[in-house]
C-alpha positions as CSV (number, residue, x, y, z in Angstrom):
1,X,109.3,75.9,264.4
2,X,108.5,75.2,268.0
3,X,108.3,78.2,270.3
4,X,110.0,78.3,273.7
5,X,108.0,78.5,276.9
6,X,109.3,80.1,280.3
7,X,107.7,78.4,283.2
8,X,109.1,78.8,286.5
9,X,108.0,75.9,288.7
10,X,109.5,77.7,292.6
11,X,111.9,79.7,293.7
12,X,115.3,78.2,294.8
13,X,115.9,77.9,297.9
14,X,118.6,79.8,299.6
15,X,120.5,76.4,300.1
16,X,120.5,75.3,296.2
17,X,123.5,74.5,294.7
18,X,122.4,76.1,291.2
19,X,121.5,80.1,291.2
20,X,120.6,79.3,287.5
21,X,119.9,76.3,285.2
22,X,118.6,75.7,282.0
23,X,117.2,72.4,281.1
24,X,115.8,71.9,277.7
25,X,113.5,68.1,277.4
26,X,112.0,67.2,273.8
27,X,109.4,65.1,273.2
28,X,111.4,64.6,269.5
29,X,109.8,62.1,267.9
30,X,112.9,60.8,265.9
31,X,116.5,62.4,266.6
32,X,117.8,61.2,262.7
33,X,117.0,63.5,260.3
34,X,119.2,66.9,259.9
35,X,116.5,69.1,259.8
36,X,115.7,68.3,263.2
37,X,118.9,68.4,264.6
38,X,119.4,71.7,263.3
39,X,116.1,73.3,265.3
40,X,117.5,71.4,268.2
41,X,120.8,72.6,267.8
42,X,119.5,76.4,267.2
43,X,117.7,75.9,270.5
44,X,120.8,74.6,272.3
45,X,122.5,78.1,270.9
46,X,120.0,80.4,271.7
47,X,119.1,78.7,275.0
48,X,122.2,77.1,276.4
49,X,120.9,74.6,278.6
50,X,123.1,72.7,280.8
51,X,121.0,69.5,280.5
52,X,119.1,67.8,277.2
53,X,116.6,64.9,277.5
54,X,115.0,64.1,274.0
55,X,112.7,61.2,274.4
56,X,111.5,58.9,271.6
57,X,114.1,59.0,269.8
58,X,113.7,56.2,267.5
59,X,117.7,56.1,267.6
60,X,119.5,53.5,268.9
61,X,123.1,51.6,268.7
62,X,125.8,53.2,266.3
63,X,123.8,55.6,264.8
64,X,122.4,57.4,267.8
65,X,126.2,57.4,268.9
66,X,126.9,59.3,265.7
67,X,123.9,61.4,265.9
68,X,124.4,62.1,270.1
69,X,128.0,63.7,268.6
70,X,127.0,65.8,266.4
71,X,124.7,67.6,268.9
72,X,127.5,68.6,270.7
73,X,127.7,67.6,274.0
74,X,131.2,65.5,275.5
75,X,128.6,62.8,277.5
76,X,125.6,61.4,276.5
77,X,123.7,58.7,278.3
78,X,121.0,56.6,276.4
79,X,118.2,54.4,276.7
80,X,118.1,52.6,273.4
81,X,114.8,52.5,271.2
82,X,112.7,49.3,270.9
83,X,113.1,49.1,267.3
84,X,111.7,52.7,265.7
85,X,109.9,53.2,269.3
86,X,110.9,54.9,272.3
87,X,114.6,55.8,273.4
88,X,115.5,58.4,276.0
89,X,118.6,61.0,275.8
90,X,120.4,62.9,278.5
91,X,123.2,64.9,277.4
92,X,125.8,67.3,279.4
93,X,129.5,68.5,279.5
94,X,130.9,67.6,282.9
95,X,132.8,70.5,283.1
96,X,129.9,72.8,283.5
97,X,128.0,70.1,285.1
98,X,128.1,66.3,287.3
99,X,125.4,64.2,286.2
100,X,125.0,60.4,287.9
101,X,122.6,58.5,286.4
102,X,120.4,56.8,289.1
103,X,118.3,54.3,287.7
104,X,116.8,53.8,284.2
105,X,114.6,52.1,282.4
106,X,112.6,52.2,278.8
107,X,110.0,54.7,280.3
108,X,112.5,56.8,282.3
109,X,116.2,58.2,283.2
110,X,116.7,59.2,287.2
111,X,119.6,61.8,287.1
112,X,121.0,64.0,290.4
113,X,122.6,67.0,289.1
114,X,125.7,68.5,291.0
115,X,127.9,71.6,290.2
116,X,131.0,70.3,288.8
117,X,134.2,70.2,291.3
């Protein structure tokens, strides 16, 4: 089982919207099988993050729907996998935060974050 690092990148600054904000991003390397939703979903429980990016995927159409659902989260925005390649996640609940997707593309998602309200 992976183990969790705690990196704090800078301080906030006195004008930040968020006092505190957890984001967890997985370099997943396919998002279908249960056993790997259930780490992922253990880390969601234990972390609580208000933010998860899972990159390649390997996902895409109805059955990353289905498997973007069962992680738990009311919104999900994907980029769709090339075939059993690539595919970007970013999932949230919009009441506990506003996410506006930016621009996107098979490499990347550009999100702005805002407290809900």
């Amino acid at each position: 089982m992976m183990s969790a690092q705690k990196i704090t990148i800078s301080p906030l600054s006195p004008t930040s919207r968020f006092k505190h904000m957890n984001l967890f991003i997985w370099n997943i390397q396919g998002a279908g099988n249960n056993e790997t939703l259930n780490i992922l979903r253990e880390h969601i429980r234990k972390h609580r993050p208000y933010i998860v990016a899972l990159v390649e995927t390997c996902v895409s159409r109805a059955r990353a729907q289905l498997t973007c659902e069962k992680i738990g989260f009311r919104n999900c925005f994907r980029v769709e996998a090339q075939g059993f390649q690539g595919g970007i996640w970013v999932l949230w609940n919009e009441d506990e935060i506003e996410v506006e997707i930016l621009n996107s593309h098979t490499q990347f998602v550009m999100v702005e974050m805002m407290s809900p309200g």
